[in-house]
C-alpha positions as CSV (number, residue, x, y, z in Angstrom):
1,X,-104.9,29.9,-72.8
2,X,-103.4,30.1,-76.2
3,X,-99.3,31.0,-76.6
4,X,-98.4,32.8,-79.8
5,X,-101.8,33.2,-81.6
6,X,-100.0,34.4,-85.1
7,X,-102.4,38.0,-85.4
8,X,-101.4,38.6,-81.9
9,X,-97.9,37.9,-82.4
10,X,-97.7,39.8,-85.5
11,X,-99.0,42.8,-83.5
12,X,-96.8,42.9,-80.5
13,X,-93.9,42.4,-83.3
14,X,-94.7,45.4,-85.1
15,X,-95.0,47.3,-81.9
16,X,-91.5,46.0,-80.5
17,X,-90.0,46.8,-83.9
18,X,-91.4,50.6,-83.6
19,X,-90.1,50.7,-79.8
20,X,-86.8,49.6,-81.1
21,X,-86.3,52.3,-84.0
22,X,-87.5,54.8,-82.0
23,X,-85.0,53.5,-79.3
24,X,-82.1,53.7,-81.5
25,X,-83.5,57.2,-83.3
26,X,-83.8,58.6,-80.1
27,X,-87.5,59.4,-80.8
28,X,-88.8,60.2,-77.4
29,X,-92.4,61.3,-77.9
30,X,-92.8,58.0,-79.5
31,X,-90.6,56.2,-76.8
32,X,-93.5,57.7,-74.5
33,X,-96.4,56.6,-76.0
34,X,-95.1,53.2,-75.6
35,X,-95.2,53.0,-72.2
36,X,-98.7,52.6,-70.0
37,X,-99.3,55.7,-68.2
38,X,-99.8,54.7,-64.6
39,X,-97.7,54.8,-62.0
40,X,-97.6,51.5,-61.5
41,X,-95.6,51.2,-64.8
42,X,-92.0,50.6,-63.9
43,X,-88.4,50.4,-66.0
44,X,-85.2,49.2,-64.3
45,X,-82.4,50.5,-66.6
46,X,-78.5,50.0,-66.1
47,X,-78.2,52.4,-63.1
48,X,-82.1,53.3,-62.5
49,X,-85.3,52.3,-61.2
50,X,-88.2,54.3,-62.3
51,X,-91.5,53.5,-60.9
52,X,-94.2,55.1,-62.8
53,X,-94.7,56.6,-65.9
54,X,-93.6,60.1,-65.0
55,X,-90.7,59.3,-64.1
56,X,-89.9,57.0,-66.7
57,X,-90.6,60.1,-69.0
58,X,-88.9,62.7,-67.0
59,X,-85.6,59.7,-67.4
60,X,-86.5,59.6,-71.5
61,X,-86.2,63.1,-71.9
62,X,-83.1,64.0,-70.0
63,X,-81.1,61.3,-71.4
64,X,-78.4,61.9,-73.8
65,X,-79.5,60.9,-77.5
66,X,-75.9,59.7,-78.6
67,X,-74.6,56.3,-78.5
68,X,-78.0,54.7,-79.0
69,X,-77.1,52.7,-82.2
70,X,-77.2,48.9,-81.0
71,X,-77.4,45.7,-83.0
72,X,-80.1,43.0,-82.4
73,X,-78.5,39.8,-81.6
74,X,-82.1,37.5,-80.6
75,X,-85.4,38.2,-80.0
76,X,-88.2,36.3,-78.1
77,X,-92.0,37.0,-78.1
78,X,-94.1,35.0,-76.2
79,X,-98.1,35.9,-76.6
80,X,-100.5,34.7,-73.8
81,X,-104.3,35.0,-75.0
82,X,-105.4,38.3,-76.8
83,X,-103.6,41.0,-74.0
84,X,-101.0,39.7,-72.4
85,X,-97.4,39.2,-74.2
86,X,-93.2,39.4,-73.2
87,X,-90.8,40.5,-75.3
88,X,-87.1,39.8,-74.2
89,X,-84.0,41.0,-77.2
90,X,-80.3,40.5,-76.4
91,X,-78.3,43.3,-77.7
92,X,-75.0,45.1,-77.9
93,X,-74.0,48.4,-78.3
94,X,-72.4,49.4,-81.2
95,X,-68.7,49.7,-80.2
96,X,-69.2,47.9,-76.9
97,X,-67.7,45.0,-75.7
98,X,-70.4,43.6,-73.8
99,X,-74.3,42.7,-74.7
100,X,-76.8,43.4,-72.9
101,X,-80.7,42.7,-72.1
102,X,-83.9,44.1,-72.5
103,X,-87.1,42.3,-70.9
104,X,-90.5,43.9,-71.6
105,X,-94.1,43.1,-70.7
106,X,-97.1,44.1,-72.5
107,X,-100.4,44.8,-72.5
108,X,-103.4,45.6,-74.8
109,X,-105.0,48.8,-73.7
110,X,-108.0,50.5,-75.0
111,X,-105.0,53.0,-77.0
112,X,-103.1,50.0,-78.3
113,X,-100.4,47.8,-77.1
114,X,-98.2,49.5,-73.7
115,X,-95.1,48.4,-71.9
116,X,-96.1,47.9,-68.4
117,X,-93.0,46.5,-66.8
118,X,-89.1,46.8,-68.7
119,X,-85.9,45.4,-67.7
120,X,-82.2,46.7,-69.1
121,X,-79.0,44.9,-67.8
122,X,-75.5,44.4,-69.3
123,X,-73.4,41.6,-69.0
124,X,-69.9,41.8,-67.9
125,X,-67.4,41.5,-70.9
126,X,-65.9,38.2,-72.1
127,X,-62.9,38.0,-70.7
């Protein structure tokens, strides 16, 4: 299997860079169409577990759209063949004293590139 094939690389980057401005913009409808629509998608945020896409939507449009702005602090894409891809950022919150994490996987559907699995956590603050 080839790792990091640079056109698929190139694609899942573009497609982690429009998750992440729509993350921080609060852009919700785009925020959906990110996701895979199955229930067998699942996001575990800070304090959530949402298994499937519903309610991964139903979580994206109650949530409050302030204190999204967060800076980038490493990003890692890994590509496996033509389909398959991870995409893992360190962040922190504008403000905040502690980073956090975001792990994502990815898949190549017939509409495009889809998160099929995410991951948020913080870390505890330097002390």
């Amino acid at each position: 299997m080839d790792v990091n094939i640079p056109s698929v690389l190139q694609e899942v980057q573009a497609a982690s860079d429009r998750y992440e401005a729509a993350l921080v913009s609060n852009e919700v409808a785009v925020l959906d169409a990110l996701f895979h629509d199955s229930e067998h998608t699942l996001r575990y945020g800070v304090g959530e577990n949402l298994y499937g896409y519903a309610a991964i939507q139903a979580f994206r449009a109650a949530r409050p759209a302030t204190g999204l702005a967060r800076t980038v602090l490493r990003t890692c894409i890994t590509t496996y063949g033509h389909d398959f891809a991870t995409v893992n950022i360190e962040f922190q919150r504008v403000g905040a004293s502690r980073s956090g994490r975001q792990s994502q996987t990815w898949l190549r559907t017939a509409a495009g590139w889809k998160v099929v699995c995410a991951h948020v956590s913080l870390l505890e603050a330097a002390a």
